[in-house]
N, CA, C and O atoms as a GROMACS GRO file, in nm:
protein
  528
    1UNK      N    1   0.995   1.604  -2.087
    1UNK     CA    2   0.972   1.682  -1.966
    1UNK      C    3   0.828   1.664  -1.917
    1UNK      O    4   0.813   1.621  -1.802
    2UNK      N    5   0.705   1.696  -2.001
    2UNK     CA    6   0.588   1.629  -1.994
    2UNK      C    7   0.564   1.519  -1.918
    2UNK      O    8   0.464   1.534  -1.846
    3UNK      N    9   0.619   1.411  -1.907
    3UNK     CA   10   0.620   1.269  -1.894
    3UNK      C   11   0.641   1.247  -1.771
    3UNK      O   12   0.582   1.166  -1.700
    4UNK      N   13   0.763   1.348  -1.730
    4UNK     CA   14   0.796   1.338  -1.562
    4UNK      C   15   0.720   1.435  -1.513
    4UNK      O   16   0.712   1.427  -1.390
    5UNK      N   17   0.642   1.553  -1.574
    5UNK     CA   18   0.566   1.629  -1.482
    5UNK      C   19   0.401   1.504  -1.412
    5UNK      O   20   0.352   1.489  -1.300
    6UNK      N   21   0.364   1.431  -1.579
    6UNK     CA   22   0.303   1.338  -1.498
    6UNK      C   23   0.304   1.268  -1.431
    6UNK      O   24   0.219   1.262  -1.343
    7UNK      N   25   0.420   1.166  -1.445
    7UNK     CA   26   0.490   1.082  -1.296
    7UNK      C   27   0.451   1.168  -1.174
    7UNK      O   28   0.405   1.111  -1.075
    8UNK      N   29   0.467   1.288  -1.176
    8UNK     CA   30   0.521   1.334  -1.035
    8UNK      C   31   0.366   1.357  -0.993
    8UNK      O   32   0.332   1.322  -0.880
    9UNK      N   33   0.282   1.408  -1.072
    9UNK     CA   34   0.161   1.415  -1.044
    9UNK      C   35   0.065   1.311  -0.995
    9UNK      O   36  -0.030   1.332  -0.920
   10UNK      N   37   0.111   1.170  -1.059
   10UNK     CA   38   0.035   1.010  -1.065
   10UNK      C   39   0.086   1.022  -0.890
   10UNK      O   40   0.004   1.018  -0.798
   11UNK      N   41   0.255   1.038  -0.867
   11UNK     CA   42   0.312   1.011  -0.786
   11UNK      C   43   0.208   1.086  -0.640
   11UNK      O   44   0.151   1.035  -0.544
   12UNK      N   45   0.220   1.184  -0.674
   12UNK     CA   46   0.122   1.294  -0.567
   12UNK      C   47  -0.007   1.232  -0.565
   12UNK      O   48  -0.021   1.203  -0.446
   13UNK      N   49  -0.139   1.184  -0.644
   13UNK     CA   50  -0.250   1.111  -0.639
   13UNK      C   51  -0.226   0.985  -0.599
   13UNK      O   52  -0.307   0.934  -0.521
   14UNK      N   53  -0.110   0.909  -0.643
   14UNK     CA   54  -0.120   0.757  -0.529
   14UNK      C   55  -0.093   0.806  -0.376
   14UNK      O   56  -0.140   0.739  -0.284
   15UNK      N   57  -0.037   0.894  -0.356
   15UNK     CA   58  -0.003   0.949  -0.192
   15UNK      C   59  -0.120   0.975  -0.162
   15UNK      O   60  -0.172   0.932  -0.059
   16UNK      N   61  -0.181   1.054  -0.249
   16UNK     CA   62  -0.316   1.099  -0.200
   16UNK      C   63  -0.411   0.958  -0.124
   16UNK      O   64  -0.439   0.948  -0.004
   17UNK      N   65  -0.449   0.850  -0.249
   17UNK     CA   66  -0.487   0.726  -0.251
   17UNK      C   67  -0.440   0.668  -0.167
   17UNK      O   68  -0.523   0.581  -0.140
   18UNK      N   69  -0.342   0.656  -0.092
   18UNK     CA   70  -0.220   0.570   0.013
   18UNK      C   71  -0.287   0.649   0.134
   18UNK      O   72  -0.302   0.574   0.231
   19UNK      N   73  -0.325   0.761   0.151
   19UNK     CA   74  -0.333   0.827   0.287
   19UNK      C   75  -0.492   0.774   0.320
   19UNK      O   76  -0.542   0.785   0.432
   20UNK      N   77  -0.568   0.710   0.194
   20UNK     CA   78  -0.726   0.688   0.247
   20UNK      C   79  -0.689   0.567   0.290
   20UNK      O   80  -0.753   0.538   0.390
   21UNK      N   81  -0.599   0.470   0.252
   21UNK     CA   82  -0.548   0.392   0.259
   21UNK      C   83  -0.502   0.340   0.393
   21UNK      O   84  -0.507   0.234   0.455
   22UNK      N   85  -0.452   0.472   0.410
   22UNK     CA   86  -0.335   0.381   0.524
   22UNK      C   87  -0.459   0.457   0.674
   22UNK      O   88  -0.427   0.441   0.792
   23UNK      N   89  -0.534   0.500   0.653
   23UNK     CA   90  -0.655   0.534   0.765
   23UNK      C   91  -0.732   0.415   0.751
   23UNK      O   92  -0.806   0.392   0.847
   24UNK      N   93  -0.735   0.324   0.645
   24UNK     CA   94  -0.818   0.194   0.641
   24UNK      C   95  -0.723   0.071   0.761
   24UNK      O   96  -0.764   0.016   0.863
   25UNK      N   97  -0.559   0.064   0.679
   25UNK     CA   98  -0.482   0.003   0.735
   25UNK      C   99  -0.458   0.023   0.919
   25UNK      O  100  -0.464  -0.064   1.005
   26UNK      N  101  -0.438   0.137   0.931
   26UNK     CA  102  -0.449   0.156   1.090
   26UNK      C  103  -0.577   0.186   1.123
   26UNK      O  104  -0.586   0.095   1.205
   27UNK      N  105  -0.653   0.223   1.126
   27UNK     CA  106  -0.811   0.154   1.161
   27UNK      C  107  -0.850  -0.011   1.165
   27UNK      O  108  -0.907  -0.068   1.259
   28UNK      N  109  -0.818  -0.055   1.074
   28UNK     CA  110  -0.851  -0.240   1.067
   28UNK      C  111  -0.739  -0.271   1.163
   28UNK      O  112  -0.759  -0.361   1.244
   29UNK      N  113  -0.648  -0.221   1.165
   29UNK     CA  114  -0.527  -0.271   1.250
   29UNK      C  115  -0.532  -0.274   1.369
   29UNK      O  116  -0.540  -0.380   1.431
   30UNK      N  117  -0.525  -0.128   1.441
   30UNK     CA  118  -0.629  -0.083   1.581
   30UNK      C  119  -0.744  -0.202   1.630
   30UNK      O  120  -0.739  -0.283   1.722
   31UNK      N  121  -0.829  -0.179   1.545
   31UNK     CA  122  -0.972  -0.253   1.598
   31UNK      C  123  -0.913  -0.384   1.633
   31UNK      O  124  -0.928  -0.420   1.750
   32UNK      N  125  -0.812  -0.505   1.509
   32UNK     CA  126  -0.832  -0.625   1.566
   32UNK      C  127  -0.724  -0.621   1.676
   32UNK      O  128  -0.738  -0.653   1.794
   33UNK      N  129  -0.621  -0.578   1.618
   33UNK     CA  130  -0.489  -0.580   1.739
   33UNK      C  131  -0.538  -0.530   1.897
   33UNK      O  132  -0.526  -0.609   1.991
   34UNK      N  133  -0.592  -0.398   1.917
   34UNK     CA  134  -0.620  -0.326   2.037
   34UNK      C  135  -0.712  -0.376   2.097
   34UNK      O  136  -0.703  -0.420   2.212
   35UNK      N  137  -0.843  -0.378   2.006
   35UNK     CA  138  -0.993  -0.432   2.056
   35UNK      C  139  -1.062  -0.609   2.066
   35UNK      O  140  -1.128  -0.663   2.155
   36UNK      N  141  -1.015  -0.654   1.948
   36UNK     CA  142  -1.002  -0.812   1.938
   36UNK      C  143  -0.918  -0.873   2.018
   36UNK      O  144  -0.953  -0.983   2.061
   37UNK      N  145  -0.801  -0.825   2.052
   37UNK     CA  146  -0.656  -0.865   2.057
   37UNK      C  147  -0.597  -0.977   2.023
   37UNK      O  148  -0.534  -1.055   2.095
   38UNK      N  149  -0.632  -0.982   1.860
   38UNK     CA  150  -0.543  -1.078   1.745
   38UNK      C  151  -0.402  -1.024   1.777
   38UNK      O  152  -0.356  -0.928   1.838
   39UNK      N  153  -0.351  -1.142   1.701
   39UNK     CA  154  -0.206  -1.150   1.674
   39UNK      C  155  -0.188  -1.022   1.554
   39UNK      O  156  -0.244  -0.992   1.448
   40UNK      N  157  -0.051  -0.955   1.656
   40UNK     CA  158  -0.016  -0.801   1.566
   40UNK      C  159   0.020  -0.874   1.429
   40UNK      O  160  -0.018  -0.773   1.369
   41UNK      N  161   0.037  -0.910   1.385
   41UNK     CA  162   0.108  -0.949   1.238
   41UNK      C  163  -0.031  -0.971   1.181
   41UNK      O  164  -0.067  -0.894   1.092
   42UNK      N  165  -0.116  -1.069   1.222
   42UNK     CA  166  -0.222  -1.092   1.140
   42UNK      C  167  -0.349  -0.933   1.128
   42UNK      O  168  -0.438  -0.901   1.049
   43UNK      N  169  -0.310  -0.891   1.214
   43UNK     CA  170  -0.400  -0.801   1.254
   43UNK      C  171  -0.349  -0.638   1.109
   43UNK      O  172  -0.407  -0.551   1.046
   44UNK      N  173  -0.200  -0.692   1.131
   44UNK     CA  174  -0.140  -0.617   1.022
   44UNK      C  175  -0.162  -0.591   0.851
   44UNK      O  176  -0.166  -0.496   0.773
   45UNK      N  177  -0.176  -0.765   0.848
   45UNK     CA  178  -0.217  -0.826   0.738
   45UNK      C  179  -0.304  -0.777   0.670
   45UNK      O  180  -0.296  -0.720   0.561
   46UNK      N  181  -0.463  -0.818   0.787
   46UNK     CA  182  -0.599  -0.724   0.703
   46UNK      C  183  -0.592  -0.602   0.704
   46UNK      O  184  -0.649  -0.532   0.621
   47UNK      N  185  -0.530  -0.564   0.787
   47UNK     CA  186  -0.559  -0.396   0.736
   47UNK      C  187  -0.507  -0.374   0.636
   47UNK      O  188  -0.564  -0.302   0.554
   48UNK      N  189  -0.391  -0.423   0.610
   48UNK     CA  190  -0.266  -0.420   0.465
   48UNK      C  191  -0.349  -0.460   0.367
   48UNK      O  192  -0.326  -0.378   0.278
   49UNK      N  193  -0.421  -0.525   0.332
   49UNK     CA  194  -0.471  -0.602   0.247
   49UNK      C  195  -0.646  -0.549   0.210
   49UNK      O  196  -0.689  -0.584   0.100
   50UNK      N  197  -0.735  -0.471   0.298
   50UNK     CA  198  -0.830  -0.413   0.296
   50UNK      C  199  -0.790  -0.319   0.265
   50UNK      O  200  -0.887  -0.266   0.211
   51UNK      N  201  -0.678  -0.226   0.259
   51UNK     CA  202  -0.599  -0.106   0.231
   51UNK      C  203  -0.574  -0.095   0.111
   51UNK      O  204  -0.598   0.002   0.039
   52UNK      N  205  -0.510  -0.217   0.077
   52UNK     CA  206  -0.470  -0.267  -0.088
   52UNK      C  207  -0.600  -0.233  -0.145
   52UNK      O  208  -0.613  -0.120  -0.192
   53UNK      N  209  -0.717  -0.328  -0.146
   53UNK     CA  210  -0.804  -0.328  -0.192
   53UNK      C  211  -0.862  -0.235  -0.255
   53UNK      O  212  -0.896  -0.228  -0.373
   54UNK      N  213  -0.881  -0.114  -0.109
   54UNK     CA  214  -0.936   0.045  -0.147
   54UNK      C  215  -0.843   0.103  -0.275
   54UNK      O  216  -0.883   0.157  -0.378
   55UNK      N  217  -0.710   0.073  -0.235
   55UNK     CA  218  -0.609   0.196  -0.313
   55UNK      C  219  -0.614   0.108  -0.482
   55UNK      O  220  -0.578   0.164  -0.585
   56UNK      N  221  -0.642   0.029  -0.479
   56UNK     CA  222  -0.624  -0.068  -0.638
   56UNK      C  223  -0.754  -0.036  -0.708
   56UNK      O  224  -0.761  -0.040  -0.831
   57UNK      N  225  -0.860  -0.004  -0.627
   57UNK     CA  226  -0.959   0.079  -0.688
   57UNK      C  227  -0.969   0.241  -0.724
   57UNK      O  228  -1.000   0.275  -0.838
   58UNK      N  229  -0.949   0.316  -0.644
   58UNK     CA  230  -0.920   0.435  -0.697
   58UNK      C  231  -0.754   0.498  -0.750
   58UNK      O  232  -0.728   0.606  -0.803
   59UNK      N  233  -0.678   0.404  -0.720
   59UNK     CA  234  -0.602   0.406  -0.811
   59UNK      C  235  -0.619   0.375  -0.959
   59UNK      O  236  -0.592   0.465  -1.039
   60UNK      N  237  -0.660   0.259  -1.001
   60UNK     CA  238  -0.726   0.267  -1.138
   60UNK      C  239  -0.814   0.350  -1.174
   60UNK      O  240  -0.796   0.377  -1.293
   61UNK      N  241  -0.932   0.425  -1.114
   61UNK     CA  242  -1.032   0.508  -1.100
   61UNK      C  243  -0.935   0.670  -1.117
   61UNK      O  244  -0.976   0.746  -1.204
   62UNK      N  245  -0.867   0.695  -1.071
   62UNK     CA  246  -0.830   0.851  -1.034
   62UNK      C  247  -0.703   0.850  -1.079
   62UNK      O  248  -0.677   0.897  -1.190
   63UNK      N  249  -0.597   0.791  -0.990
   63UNK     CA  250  -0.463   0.820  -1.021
   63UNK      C  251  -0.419   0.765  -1.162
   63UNK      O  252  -0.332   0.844  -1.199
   64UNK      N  253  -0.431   0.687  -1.241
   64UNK     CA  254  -0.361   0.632  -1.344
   64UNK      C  255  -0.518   0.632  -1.473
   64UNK      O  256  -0.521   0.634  -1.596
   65UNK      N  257  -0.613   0.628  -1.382
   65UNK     CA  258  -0.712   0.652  -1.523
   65UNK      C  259  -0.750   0.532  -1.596
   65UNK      O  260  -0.823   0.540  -1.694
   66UNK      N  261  -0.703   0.420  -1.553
   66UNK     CA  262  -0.720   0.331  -1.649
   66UNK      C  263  -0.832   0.250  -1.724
   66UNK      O  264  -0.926   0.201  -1.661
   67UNK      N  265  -0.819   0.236  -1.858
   67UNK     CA  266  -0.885   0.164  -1.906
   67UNK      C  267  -0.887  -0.010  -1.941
   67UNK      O  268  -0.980  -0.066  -2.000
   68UNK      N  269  -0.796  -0.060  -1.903
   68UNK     CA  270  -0.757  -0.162  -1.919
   68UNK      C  271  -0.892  -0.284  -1.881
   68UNK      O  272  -0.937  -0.306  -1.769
   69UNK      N  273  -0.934  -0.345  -2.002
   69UNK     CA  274  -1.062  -0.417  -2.018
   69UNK      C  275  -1.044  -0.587  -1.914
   69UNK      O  276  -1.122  -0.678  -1.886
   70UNK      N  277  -0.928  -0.564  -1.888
   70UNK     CA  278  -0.841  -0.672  -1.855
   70UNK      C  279  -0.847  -0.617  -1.663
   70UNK      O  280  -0.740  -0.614  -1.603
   71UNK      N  281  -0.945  -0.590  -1.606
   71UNK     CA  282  -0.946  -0.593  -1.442
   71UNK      C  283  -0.908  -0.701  -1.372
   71UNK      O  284  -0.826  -0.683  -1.281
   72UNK      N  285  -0.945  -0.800  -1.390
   72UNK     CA  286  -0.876  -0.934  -1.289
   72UNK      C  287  -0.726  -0.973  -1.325
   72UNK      O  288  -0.661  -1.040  -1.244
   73UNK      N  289  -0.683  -0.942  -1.417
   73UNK     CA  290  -0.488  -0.905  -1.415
   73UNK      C  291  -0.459  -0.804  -1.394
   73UNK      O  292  -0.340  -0.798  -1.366
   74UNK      N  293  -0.524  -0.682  -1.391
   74UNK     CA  294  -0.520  -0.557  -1.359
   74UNK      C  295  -0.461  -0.553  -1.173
   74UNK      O  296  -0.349  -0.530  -1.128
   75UNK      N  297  -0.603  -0.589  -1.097
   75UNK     CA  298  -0.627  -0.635  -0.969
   75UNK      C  299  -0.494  -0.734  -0.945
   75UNK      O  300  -0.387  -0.710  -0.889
   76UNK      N  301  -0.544  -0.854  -1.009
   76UNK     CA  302  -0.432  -0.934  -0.932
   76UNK      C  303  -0.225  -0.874  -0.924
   76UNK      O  304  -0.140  -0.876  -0.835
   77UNK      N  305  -0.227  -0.832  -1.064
   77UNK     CA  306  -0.101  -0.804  -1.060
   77UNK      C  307  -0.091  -0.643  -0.937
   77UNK      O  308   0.025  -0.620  -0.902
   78UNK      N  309  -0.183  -0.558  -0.888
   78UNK     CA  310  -0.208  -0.500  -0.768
   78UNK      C  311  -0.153  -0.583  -0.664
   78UNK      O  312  -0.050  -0.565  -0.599
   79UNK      N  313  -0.217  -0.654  -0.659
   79UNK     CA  314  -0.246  -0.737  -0.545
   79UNK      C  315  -0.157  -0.799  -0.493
   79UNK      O  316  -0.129  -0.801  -0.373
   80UNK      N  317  -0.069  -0.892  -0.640
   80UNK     CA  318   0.063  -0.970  -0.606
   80UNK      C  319   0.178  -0.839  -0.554
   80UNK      O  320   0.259  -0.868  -0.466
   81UNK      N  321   0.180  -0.745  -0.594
   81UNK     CA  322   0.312  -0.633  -0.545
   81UNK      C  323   0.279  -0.573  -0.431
   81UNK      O  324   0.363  -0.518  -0.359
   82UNK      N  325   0.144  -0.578  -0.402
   82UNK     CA  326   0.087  -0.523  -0.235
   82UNK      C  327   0.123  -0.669  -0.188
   82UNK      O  328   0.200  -0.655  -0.094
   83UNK      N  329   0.111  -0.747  -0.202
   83UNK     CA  330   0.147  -0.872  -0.109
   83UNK      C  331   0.316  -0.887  -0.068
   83UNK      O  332   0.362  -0.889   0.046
   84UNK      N  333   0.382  -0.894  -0.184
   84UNK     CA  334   0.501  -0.856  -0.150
   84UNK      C  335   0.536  -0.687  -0.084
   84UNK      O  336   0.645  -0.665  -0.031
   85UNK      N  337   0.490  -0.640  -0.090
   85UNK     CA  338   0.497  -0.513  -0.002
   85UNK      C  339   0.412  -0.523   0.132
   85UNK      O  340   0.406  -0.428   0.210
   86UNK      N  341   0.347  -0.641   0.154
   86UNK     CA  342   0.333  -0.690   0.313
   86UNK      C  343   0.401  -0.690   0.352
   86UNK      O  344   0.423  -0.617   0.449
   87UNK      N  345   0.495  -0.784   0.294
   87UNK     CA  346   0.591  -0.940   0.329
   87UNK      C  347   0.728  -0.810   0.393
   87UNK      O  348   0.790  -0.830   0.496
   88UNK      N  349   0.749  -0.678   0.300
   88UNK     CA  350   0.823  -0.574   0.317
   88UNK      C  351   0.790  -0.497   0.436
   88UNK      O  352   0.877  -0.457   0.513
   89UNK      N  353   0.664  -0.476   0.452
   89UNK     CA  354   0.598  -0.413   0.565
   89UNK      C  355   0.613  -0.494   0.674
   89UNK      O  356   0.649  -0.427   0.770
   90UNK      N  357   0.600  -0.624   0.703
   90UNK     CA  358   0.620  -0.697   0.841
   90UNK      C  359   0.774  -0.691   0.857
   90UNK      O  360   0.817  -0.658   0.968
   91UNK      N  361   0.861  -0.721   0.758
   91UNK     CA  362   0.970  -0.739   0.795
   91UNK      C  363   1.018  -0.591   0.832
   91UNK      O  364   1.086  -0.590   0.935
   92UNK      N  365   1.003  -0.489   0.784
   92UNK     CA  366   1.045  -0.362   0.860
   92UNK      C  367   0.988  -0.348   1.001
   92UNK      O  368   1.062  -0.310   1.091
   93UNK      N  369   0.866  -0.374   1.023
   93UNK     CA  370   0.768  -0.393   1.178
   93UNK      C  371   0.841  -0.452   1.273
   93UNK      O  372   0.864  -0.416   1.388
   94UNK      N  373   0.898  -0.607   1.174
   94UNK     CA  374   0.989  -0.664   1.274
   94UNK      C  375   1.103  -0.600   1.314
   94UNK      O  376   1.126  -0.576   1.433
   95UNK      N  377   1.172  -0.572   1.231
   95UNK     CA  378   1.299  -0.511   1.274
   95UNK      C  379   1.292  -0.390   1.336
   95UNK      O  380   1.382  -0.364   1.417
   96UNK      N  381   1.220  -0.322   1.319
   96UNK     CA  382   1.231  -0.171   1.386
   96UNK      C  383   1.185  -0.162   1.518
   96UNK      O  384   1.235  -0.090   1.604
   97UNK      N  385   1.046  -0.270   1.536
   97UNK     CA  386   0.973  -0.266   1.660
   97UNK      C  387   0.984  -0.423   1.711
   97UNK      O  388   0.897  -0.471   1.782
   98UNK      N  389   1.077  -0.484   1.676
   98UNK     CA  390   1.114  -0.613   1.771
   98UNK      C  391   1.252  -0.620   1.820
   98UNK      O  392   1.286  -0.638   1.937
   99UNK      N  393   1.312  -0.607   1.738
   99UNK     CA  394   1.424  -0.602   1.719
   99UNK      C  395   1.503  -0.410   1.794
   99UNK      O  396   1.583  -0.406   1.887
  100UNK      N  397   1.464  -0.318   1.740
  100UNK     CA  398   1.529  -0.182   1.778
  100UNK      C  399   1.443  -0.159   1.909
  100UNK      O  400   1.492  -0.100   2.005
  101UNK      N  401   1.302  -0.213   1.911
  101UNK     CA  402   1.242  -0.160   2.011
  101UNK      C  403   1.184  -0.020   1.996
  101UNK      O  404   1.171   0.055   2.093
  102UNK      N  405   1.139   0.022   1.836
  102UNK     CA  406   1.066   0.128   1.833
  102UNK      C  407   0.913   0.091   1.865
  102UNK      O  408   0.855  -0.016   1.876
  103UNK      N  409   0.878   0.201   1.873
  103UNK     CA  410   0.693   0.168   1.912
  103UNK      C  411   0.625   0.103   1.806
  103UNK      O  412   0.649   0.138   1.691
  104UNK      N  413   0.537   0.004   1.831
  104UNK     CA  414   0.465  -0.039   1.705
  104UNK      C  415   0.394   0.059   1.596
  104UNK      O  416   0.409   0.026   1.479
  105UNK      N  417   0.334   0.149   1.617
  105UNK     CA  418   0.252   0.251   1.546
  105UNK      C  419   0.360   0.319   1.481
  105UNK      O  420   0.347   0.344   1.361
  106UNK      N  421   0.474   0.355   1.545
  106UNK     CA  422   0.575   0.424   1.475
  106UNK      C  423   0.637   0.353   1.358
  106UNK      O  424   0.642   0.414   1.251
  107UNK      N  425   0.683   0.232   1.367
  107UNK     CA  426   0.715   0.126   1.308
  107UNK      C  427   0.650   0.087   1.212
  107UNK      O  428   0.706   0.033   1.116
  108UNK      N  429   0.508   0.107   1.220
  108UNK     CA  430   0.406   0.068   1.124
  108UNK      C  431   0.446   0.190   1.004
  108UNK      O  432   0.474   0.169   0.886
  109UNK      N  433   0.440   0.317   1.072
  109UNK     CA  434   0.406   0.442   0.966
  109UNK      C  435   0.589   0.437   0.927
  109UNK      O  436   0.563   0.452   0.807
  110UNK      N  437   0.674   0.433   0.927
  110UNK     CA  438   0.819   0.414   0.887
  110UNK      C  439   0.818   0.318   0.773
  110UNK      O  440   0.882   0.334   0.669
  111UNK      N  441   0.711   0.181   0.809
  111UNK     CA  442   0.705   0.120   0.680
  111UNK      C  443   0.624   0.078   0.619
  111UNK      O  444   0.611  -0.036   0.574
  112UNK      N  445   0.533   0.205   0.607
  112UNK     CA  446   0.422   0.254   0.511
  112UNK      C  447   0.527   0.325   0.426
  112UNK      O  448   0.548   0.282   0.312
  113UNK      N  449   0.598   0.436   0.474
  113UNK     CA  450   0.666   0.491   0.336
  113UNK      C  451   0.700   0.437   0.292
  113UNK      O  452   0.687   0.441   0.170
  114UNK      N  453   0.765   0.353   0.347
  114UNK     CA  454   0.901   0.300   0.252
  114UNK      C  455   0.819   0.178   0.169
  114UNK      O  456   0.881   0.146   0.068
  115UNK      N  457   0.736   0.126   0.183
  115UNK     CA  458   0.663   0.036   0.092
  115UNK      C  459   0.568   0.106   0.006
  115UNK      O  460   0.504   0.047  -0.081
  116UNK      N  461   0.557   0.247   0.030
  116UNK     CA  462   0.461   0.332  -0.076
  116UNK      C  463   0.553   0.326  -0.190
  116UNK      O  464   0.518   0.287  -0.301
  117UNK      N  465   0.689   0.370  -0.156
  117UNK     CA  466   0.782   0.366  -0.297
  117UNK      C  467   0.787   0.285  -0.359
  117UNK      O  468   0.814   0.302  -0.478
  118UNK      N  469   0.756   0.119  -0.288
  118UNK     CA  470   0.796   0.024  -0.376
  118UNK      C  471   0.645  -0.020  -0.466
  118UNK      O  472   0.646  -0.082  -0.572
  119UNK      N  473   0.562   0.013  -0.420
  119UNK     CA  474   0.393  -0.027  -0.456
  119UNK      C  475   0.420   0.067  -0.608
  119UNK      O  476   0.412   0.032  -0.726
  120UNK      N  477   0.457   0.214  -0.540
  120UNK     CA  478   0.407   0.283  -0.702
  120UNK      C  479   0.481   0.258  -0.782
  120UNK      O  480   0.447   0.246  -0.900
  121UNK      N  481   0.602   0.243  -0.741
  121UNK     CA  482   0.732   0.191  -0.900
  121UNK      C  483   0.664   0.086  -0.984
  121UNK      O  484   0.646   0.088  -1.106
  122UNK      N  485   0.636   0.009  -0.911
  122UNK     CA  486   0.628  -0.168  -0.952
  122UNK      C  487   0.460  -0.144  -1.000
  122UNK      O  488   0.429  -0.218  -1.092
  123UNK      N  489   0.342  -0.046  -0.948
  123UNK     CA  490   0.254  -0.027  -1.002
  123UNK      C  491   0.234   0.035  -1.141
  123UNK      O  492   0.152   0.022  -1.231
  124UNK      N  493   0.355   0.116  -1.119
  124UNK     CA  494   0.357   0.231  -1.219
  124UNK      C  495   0.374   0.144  -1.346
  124UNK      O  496   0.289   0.137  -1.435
  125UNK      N  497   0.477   0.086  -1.346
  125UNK     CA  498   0.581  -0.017  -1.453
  125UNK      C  499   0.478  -0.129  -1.480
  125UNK      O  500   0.428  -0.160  -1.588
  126UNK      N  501   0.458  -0.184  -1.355
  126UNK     CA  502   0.375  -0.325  -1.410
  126UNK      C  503   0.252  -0.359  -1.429
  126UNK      O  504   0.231  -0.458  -1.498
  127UNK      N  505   0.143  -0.285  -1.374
  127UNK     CA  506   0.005  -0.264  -1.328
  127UNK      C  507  -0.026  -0.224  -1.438
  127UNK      O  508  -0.074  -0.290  -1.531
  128UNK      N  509   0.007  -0.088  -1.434
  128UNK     CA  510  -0.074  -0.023  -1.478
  128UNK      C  511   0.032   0.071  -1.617
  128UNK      O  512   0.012   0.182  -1.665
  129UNK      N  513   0.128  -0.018  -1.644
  129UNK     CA  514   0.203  -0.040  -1.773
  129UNK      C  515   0.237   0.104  -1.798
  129UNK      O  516   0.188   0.166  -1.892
  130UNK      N  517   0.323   0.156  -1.712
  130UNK     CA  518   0.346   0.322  -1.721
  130UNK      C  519   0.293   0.404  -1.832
  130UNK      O  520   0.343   0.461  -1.929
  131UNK      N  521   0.140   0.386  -1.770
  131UNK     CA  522   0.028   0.503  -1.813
  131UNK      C  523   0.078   0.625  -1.841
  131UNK      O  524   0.128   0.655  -1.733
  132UNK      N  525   0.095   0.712  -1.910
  132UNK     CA  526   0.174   0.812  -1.900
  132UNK      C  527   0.008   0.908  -1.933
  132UNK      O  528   0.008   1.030  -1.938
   0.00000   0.00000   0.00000
């Protein structure tokens, strides 16, 4: 019982971590897409990926605690499941806001959740080797 009260807690601090996160992601996103006016996908990218960055640090730092002496497999294996949770994030962007014709910003935050679920499972399990 212990075990899942922490899950749920790790679970609540990566949300926490995801929300500094995703103010990095739509901020970097905004600036190049709106103000630069890059290509929305690429523009998507860095923010996704400067976002990653932040949350793979205080995620190890806060939410999961870790000690793992091993940071550059630590990071990278971050990094590789935020990348595939791009690849998840554009393709929902696409479909929702190319394809259905929802608003881009809306579209964006629809698949932020749904790629938060897949970041912490696969973080939880693989990253950061379900820290309990």
């Amino acid at each position: 019982m212990n075990s899942w009260w922490t899950i749920i807690i790790r679970l609540i601090k990566f949300g926490v971590v995801g929300c500094s996160g995703m103010i990095i992601d739509f901020g970097v996103t905004w600036l190049c897409k709106e103000k630069l006016k890059w290509n929305k996908y690429l523009s998507n990218s860095l923010g996704f990926v400067l976002a990653a960055t932040n949350n793979y640090i205080w995620n190890r730092l806060w939410t999961f605690q870790s000690q793992d002496s091993q940071v550059v497999r630590e990071y990278s294996s971050f990094l590789i499941i935020s990348i595939i949770g791009l690849g998840l994030n554009n393709l929902i962007i696409y479909l929702l806001h190319d394809k259905l014709h929802l608003h881009f910003y809306l579209s964006k935050l629809i698949a932020i959740g749904c790629v938060t679920l897949w970041n912490f499972g696969m973080n939880y399990w693989i990253t950061f080797r379900g820290i309990v």
